[in-house]
Residue, then its C-alpha position, 0 to 999 in steps of 0.5 A: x314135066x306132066x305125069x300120066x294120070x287124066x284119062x285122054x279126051x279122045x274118042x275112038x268112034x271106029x271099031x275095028x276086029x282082028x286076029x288076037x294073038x295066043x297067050x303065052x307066058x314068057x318065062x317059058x319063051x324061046x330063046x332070047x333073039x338077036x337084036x341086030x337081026x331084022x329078020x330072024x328063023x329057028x329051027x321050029x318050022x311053025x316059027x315065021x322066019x320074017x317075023x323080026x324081033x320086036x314082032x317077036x317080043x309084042x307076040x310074047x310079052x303083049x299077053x301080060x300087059x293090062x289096061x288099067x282104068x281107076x275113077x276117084x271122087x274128088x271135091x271141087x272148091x267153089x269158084x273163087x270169084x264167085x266166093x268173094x261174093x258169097x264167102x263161105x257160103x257155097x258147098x264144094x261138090x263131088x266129081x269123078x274123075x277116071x283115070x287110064x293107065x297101064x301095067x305088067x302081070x308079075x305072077x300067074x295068080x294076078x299080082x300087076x305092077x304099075x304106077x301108083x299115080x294110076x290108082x292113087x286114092x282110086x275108088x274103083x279100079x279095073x284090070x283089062x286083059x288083051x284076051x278081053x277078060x275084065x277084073x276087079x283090081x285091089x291095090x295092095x299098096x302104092x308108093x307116091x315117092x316113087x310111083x310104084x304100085x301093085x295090084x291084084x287081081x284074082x285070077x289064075x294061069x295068067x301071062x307073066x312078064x319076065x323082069x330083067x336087069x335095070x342096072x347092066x343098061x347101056x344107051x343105043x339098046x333097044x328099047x320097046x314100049x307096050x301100052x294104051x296110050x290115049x285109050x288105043x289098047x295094046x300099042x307098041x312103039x320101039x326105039x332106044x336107050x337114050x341114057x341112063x341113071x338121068x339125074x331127077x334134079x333135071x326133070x323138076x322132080x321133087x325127089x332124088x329116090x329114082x335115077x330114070x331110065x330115058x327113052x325115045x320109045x313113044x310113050x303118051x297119056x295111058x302108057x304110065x305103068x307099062x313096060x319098057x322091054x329089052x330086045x328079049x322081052x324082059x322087062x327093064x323099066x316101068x314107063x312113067x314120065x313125060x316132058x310136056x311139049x317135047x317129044x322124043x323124051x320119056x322116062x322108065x323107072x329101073x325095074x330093078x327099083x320097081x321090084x325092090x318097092x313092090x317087094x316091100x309093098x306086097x309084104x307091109x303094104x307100105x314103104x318106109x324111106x330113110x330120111x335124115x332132113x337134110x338139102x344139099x347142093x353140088x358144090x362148084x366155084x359159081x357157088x362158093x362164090x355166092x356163098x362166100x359173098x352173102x351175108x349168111x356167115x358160111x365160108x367155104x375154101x373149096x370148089x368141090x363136094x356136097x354142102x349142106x345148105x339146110x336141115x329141117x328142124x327136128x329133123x334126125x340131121x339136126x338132132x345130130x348136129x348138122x349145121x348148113x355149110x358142113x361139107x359131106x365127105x364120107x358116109x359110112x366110109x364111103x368117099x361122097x363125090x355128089x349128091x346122088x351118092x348121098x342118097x343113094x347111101x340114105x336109101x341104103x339104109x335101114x331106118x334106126x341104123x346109126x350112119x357115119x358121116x364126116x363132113x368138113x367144117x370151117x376146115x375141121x374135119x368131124x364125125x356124125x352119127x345120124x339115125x335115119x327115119x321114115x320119110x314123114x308123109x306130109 
């Protein structure tokens, strides 16, 4: 899976002028439109009653959506050929590295949501308007676990999006993206919910904090950060994640997710999330089989459920008492039938709060208490 984060090779030599559309701020929007119908009129006569609905939304929303441009400087390590030769003897050098993304005004004095791997240990970031209008951009925080950032700008009577709600989300309902993909300023591409809640143990990802939102909307290099809208213009999801060589398949992080990081961003400039340092596995017969038949001296005896295959020392599992091979069977009374549901119980979590897990061990049922920490950072 590649992330967006390299600025696109491509150049647009061609510059071509056209009509800007007025800003508007959405939260002050027409009614939400029919998404089954193409063509569309109201009862304003200034309205175009052949405008459709995602012409519509792009009219209404596209205002709120930023460019974002970030340059880092980052050391480069010698050739490693070359230092067989001359150990410890080349200097690294400094290079800059740009980076282009998106992002979404969530309030008229400039706070923009975005993707932290956009402006992650950024030296510099700008914020371009569609009105033309170029900012200085502060992160206020980013979150690398779940890639959610914020920025600020400082600017009044901005457009705003409207947020919507990730978790009422069904497959086969429109879905519109708006970005700058590969640097092409405001492109809107439209298409539908694919699924929803996709598991992140599919996608290679390196954490089960997020459930994506999957797309067929297009979205390329540049559109990290932006939005993903519903037929009404709200904003469902932030754009993040593609499949390298395939197409058709992107994937949106739940606004609902994004809003509760960037909430925690803005107030402490930072996330806390509660770990307790164990890995586990969804238990099936291929499994248990496998298992049983290593030298590991674990035996399992059902085909079902969460079992814990290890637990990092020191970690709040292991000072609890956890051992690989227990079976999580409740956590805080609530019946754990995979493992998506442990975490989501974790997540749940306040960091400190004592958490009751029975798990099932060598056919004896038992009750931990573990205390969450902070995920370590490293």
């Amino acid at each position: 899976m590649k992330r967006f984060l390299q600025q696109s090779a491509f150049c647009l030599v061609l510059l071509l002028s056209g009509c800007s559309i007025p800003t508007r701020n959405v939260r002050n929007a027409q009614q939400p439109l029919n998404p089954n119908l193409l063509a569309t009129s109201t009862a304003n006569s200034n309205t175009n009653p052949n405008v459709n609905y995602v012409t519509r939304v792009v009219q209404e929303v596209g205002p709120a959506v930023v460019r974002i441009d970030s340059t880092r400087t980052v050391a480069i390590s010698p050739d490693p050929v070359i230092e067989r030769f001359f150990p410890g003897q080349l200097p690294t050098r400094e290079e800059e590295q740009q980076g282009l993304g998106s992002g979404f005004i969530t309030t008229a004095d400039g706070l923009i949501f975005t993707n932290a791997h956009v402006v992650a240990n950024a030296d510099n970031v700008t914020v371009l308007l569609k009105d033309g209008r170029s900012f200085q951009g502060e992160v206020v925080g980013a979150d690398s676990v779940t890639d959610v950032a914020v920025v600020k700008i400082a600017a009044t009577e901005l457009p705003t999006v409207q947020l919507g709600n990730s978790d009422n989300l069904m497959a086969g309902e429109p879905a519109i993206a708006i970005g700058n993909p590969l640097g092409l300023d405001n492109t809107v591409t439209q298409g539908i919910i694919s699924a929803t809640q996709r598991s992140v143990a599919g996608l290679g990802v390196p954490t089960e904090r997020i459930d994506f939102i999957q797309t067929d909307a297009a979205i390329n290099p540049g559109n990290s950060g932006g939005p993903l809208l519903n037929a009404q213009g709200e904003v469902i999801g932030m754009n993040t994640a593609i499949i390298q060589g395939a197409q058709g398949l992107g994937f949106a992080i739940p606004i609902n997710t994004a809003q509760r990081i960037a909430e925690q961003l803005i107030e402490k400039g930072r996330v806390e999330h509660p770990y307790i340092g164990i890995q586990m596995a969804q238990l099936s017969p291929e499994l248990r089989q496998k298992i049983n038949q290593s030298d590991v001296g674990i035996r399992i005896t059902q085909d079902t459920g969460v079992i814990v295959l290890g637990i990092a020392r020191n970690s709040p599992g292991f000072r609890a008492g956890m051992r690989p091979g227990d079976i999580i069977e409740s956590i805080n009374n609530v019946a754990i039938q995979d493992v998506k549901q442990v975490q989501q119980q974790v997540e749940a979590t306040n960091i400190g709060e004592p958490m009751q897990i029975t798990i099932n061990r060598d056919g004896s049922r038992q009750q931990i208490t573990v205390q969450p920490e902070a995920l370590p950072t490293k």
